[in-house]
C-alpha positions as CSV (number, residue, x, y, z in Angstrom):
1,X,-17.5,-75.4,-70.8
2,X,-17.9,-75.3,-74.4
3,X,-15.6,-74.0,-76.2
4,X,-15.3,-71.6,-79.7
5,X,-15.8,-74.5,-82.2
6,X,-19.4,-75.8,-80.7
7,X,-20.1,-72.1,-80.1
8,X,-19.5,-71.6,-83.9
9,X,-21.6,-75.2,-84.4
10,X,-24.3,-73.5,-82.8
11,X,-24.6,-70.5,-83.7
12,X,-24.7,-72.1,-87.7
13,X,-27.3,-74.2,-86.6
14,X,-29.1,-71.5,-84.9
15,X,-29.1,-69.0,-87.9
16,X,-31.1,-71.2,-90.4
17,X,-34.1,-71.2,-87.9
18,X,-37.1,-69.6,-88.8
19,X,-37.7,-68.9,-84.6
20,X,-35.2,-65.8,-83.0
21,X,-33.2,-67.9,-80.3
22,X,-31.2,-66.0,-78.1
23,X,-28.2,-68.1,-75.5
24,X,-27.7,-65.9,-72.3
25,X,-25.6,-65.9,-69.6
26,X,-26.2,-66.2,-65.7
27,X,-26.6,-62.1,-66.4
28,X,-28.7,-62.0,-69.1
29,X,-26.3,-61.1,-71.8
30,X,-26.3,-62.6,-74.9
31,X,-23.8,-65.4,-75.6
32,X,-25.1,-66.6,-79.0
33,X,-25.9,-64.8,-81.0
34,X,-22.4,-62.8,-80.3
35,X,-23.4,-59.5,-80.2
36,X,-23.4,-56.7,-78.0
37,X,-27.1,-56.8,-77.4
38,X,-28.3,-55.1,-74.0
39,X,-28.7,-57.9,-71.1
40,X,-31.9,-59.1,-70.9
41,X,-33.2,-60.0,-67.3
42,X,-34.0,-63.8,-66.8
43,X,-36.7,-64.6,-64.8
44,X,-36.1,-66.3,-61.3
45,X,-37.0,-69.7,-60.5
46,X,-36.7,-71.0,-64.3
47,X,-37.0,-74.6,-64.8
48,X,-34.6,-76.9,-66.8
49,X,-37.3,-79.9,-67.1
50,X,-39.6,-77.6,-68.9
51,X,-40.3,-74.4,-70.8
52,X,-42.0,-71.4,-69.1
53,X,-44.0,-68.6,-71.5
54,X,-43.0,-65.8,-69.8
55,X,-43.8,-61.9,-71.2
56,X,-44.6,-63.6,-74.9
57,X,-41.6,-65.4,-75.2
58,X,-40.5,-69.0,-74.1
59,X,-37.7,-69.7,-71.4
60,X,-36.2,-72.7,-70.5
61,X,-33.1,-72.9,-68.2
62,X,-30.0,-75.2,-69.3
63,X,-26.5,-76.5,-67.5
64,X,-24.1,-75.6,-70.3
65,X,-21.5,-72.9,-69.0
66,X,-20.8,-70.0,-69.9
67,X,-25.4,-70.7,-71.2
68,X,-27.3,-70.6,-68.6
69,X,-31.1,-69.7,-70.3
70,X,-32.6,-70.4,-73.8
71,X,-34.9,-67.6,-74.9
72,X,-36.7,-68.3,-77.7
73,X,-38.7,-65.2,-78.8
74,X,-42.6,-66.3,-79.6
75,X,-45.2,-68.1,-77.3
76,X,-46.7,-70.8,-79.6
77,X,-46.0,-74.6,-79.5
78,X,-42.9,-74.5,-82.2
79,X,-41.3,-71.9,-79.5
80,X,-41.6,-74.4,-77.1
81,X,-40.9,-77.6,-78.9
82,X,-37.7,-75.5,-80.4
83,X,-36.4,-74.2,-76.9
84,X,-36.4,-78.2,-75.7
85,X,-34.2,-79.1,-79.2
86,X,-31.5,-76.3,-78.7
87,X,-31.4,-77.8,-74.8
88,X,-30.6,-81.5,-76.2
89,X,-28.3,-79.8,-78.5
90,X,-26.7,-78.1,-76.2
91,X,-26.3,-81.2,-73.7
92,X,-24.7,-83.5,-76.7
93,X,-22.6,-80.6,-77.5
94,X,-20.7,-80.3,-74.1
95,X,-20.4,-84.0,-73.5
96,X,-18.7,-84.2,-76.4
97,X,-16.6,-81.2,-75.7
98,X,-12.9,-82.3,-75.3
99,X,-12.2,-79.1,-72.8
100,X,-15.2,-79.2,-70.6
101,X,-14.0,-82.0,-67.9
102,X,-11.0,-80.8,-67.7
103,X,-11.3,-77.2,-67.3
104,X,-14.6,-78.0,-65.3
105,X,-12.2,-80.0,-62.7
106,X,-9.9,-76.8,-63.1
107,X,-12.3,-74.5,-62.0
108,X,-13.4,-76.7,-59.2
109,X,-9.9,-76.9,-58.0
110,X,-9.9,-72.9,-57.9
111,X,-13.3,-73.2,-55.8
112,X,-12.2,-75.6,-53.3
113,X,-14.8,-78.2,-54.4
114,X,-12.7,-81.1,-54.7
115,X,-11.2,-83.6,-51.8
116,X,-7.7,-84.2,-51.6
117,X,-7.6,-87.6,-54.0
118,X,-9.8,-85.7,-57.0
119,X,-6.9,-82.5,-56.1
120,X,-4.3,-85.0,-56.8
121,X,-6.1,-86.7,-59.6
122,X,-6.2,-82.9,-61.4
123,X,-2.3,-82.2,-60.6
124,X,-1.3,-85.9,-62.7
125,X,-3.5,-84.9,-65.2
126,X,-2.4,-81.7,-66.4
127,X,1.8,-82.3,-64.8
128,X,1.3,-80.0,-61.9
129,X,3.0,-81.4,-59.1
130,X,1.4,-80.6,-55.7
131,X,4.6,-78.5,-54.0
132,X,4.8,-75.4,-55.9
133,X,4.7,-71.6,-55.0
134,X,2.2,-70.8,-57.1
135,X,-0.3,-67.7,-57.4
136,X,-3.4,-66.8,-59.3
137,X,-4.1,-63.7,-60.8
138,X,-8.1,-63.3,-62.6
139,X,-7.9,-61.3,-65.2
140,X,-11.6,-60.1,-66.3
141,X,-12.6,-58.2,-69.6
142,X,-15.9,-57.0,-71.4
143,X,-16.8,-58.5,-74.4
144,X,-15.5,-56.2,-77.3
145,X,-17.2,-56.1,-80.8
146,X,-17.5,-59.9,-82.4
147,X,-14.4,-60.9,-80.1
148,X,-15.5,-62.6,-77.0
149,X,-13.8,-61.5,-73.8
150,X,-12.5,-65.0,-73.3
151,X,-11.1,-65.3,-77.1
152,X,-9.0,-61.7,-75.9
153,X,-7.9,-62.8,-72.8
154,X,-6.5,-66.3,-74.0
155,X,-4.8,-65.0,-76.9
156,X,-2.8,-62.4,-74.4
157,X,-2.1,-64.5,-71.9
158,X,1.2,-66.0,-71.6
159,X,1.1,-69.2,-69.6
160,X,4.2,-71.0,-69.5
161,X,5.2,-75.1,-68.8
162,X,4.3,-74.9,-65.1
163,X,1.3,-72.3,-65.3
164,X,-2.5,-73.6,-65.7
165,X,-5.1,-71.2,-68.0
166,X,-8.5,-71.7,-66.5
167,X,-12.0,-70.2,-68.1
168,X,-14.2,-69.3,-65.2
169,X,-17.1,-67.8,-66.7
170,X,-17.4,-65.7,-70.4
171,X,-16.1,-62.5,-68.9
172,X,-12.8,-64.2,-66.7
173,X,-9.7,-66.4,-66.6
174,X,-7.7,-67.3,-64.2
175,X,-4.4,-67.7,-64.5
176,X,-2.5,-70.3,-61.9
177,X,0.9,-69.2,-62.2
178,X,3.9,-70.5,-60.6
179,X,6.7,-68.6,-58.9
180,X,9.4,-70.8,-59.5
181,X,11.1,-68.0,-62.0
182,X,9.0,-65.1,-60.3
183,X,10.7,-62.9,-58.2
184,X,8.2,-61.1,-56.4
185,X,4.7,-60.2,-56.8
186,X,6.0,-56.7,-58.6
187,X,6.7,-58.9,-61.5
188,X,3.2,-60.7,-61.5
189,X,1.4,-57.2,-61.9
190,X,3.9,-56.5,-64.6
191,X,2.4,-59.0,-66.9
192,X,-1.2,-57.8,-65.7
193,X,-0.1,-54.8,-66.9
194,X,1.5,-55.8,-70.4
195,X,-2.0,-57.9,-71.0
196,X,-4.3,-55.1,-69.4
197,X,-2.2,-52.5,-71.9
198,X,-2.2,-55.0,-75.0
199,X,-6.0,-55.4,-75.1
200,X,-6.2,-51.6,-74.6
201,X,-4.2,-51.2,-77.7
202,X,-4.8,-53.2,-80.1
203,X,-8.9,-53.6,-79.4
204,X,-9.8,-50.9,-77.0
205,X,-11.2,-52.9,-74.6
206,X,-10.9,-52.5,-70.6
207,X,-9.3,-55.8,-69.0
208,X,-8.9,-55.3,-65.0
209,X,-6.7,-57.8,-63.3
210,X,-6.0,-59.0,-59.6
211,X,-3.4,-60.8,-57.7
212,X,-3.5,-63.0,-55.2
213,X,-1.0,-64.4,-52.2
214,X,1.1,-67.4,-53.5
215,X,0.6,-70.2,-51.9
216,X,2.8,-73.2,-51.4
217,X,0.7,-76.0,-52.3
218,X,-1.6,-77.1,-55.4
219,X,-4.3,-77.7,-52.6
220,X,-4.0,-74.0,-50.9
221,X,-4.5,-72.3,-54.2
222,X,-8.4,-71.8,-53.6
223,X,-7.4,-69.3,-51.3
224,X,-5.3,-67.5,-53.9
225,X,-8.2,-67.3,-55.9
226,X,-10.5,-66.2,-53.5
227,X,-8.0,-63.5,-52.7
228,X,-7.5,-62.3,-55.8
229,X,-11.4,-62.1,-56.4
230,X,-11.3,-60.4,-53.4
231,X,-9.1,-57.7,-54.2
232,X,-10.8,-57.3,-57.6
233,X,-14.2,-56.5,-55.8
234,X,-12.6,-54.4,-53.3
235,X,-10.3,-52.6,-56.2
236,X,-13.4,-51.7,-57.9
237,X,-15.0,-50.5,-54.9
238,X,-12.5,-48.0,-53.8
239,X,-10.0,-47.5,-57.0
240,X,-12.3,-47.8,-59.9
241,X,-9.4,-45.3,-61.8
242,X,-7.0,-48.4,-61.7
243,X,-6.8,-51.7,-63.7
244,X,-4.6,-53.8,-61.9
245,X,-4.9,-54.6,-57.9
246,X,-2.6,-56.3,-55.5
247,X,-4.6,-58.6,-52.6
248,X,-2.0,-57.4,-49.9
249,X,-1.8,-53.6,-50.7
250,X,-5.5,-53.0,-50.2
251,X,-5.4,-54.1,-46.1
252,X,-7.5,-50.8,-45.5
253,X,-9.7,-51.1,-48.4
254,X,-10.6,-54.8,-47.3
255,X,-10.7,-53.5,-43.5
256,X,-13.3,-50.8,-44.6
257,X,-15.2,-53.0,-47.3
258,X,-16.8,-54.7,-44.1
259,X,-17.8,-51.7,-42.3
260,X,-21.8,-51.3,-42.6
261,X,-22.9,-49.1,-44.6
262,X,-24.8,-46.9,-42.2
263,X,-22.0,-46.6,-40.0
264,X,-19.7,-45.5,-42.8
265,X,-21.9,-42.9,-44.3
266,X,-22.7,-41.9,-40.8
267,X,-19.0,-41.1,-40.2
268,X,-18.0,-39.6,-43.9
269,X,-20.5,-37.4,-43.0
270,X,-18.7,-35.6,-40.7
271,X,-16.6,-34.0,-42.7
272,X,-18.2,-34.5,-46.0
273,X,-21.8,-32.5,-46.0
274,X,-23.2,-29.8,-47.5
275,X,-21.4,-27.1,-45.4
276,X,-18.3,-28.4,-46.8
277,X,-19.9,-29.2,-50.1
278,X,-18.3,-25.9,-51.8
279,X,-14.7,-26.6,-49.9
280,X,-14.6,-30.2,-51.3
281,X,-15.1,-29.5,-54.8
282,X,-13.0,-31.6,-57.9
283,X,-9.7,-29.4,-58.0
284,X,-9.1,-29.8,-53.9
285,X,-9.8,-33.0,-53.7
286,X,-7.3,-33.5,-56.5
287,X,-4.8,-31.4,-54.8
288,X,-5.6,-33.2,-51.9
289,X,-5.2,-37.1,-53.4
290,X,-1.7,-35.9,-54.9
291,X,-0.7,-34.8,-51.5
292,X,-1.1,-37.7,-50.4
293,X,0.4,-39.8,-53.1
294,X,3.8,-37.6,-52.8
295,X,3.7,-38.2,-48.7
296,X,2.4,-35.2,-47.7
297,X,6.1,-33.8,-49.7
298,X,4.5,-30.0,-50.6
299,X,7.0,-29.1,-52.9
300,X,6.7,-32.5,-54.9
301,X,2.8,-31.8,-54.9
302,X,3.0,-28.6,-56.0
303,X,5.6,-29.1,-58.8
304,X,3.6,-32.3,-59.8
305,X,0.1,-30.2,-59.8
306,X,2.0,-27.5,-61.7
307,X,0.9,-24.7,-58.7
308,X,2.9,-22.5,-56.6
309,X,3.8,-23.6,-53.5
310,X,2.5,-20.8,-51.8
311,X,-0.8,-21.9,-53.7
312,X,-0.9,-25.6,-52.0
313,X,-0.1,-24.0,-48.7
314,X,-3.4,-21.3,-49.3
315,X,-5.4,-24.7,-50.1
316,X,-4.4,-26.7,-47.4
317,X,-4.6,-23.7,-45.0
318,X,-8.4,-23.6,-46.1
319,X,-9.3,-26.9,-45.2
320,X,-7.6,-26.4,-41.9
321,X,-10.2,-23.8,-41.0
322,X,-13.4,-25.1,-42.5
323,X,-12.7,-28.5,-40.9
324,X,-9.9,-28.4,-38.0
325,X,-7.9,-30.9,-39.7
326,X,-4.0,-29.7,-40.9
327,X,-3.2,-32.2,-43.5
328,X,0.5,-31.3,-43.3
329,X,0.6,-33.4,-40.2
330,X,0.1,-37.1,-40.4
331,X,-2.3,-38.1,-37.5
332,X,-4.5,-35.5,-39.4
333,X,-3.9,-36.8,-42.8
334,X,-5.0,-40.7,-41.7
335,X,-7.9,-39.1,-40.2
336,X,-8.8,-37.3,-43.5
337,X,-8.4,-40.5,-45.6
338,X,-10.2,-42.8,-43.5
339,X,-13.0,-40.5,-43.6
340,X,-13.1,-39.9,-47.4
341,X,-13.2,-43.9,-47.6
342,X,-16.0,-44.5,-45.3
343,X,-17.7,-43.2,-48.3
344,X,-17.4,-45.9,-50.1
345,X,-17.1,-48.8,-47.3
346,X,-20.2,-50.7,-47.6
347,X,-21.4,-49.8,-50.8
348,X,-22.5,-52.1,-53.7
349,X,-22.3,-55.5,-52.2
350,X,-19.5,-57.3,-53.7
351,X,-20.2,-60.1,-56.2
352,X,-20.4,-63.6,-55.3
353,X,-16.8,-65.2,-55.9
354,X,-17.2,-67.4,-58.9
């Protein structure tokens, strides 16, 4: 992966052509120039051993993460001739890149793409010895203004002796963290928390975090990863009003995540349609979600909603009419939630674990 010095090499290259050249992502978002142009869509099937004219500009498809495409914007033969000079450029520039093999071998590791020797060979090479409680937690942030989300995120990040900082695409790092001074995962989504509300503060932008199980050995941490991926699709999915998610406190979010989404829409339905459309509105599912969060406690709720109690009791007696459900009592209650999440079980296909 190339880091911020070539990107800058580039980019001054780049500027003193008379052609617009655009870098992009595997989305279509613009890596150079660093912008916050809209994403442009890449056209499938794109070839890397030539250049394509495609709707009057010239693609050509290049290995040289976080680039994935070179748009060059004009259809004549400089277009073309220029898109297969910025591809060279960009293949001399990684091999030369002092970061790429490493943090390439890194993010292998994380995918479970290596055997046990090359495992081995990447715990000598960056002093990580193989038994170690260790977990990972992704952090993921949009791009803000001329800082890149990956600039953000390193600079916040604190990754000590035993701990491995790993790029995994221009949006995310992971962080391989070890437990040995970690007392439980509470503390882990404490530093989420400190990085999620540093970035907040001082640049405004949204950084969401996940955690995954710790796992004993250096060769068992793919699985970390995959669960803290995992939980951030999943997090997203069901709690999009929260920026930090825990792997082994979403057990029913995961559990409903796989439930087709035909059959969970079928059976939301039941209770949410449009004869209870009126009954459901913003303020009672509000009271409702805070009933919930303060155990089903109705003087907590109603002090916390700043409501009578007497007012609660009028709203809860409502739904208890309109729907047969009394969410005072608890087999009711689980009833009431799992419905209201069948909403969402199913929904936007997760993304592909990178």
């Amino acid at each position: 992966m190339l880091d911020k010095l070539y990107f800058d090499q580039i980019n001054a290259i780049l500027s003193r052509l008379t052609s617009v050249v655009q870098l992009l992502d595997e989305h279509g978002c613009p890596v150079i120039p660093d912008s916050s142009a809209e994403m442009i869509p890449i056209p499938i099937d794109l070839d890397s051993n030539r250049p394509q004219v495609i709707d009057n500009r010239t693609w050509l498809a290049v290995k040289a993460p976080p680039i994935a495409c070179v748009l060059v914007h004009g259809t004549e033969a400089a277009s073309v001739d220029c898109a297969l000079l910025v591809q060279s450029l960009l293949g001399s520039l990684q091999a030369a890149s002092p970061t790429s093999d490493r943090n390439d071998a890194c993010r292998s590791l994380l995918r479970d793409e290596l055997s046990a020797p090359e495992i081995e060979s990447v715990a000598h090479e960056n002093g990580m010895p193989m038994e170690m409680e260790r977990a990972v937690i992704v952090f993921h942030a949009l791009q803000s203004g001329k800082v890149t989300a990956l600039e953000l995120l390193r600079d916040m990040i604190p990754a000590g002796e035993d701990d491995l900082l790993v790029e995994i695409d221009r949006h995310t790092l992971a962080l391989v963290k070890s437990m040995a001074q970690v007392e439980s995962l509470d503390e882990l989504q404490q530093l989420a928390e400190a990085v999620e509300q540093t970035a907040l503060s001082e640049t405004a932008a949204r950084v969401t975090a996940a955690i995954g199980e710790p796992k004993s050995s250096l060769a068992q941490i793919g699985e970390s990863y995959r669960e803290a991926w995992r939980a951030l699709e999943v997090g997203h999915a069901f709690k999009p009003e929260q920026n930090i998610y825990l792997y082994r406190r979403l057990t029913l979010e995961r559990f409903l995540m796989e439930i087709p989404r035909d059959m969970g829409q079928r059976y939301n339905h039941i209770l949410f349609n449009r004869k209870t459309s009126r009954l459901f509105n913003e303020e009672m599912l509000h009271t409702i979600e805070m009933f919930f969060a303060k155990d089903l406690n109705l003087s907590d709720t109603a002090r916390q909603l700043y409501i009578h109690r007497n007012t609660l009791v009028y709203r809860l007696d409502k739904v208890q009419r309109q729907t047969g459900l009394d969410l005072r009592h608890f087999d009711d209650a689980i009833t009431f939630r799992m419905l209201f999440l069948l909403g969402k079980s199913g929904g936007d296909q997760p993304t592909l674990i990178r």
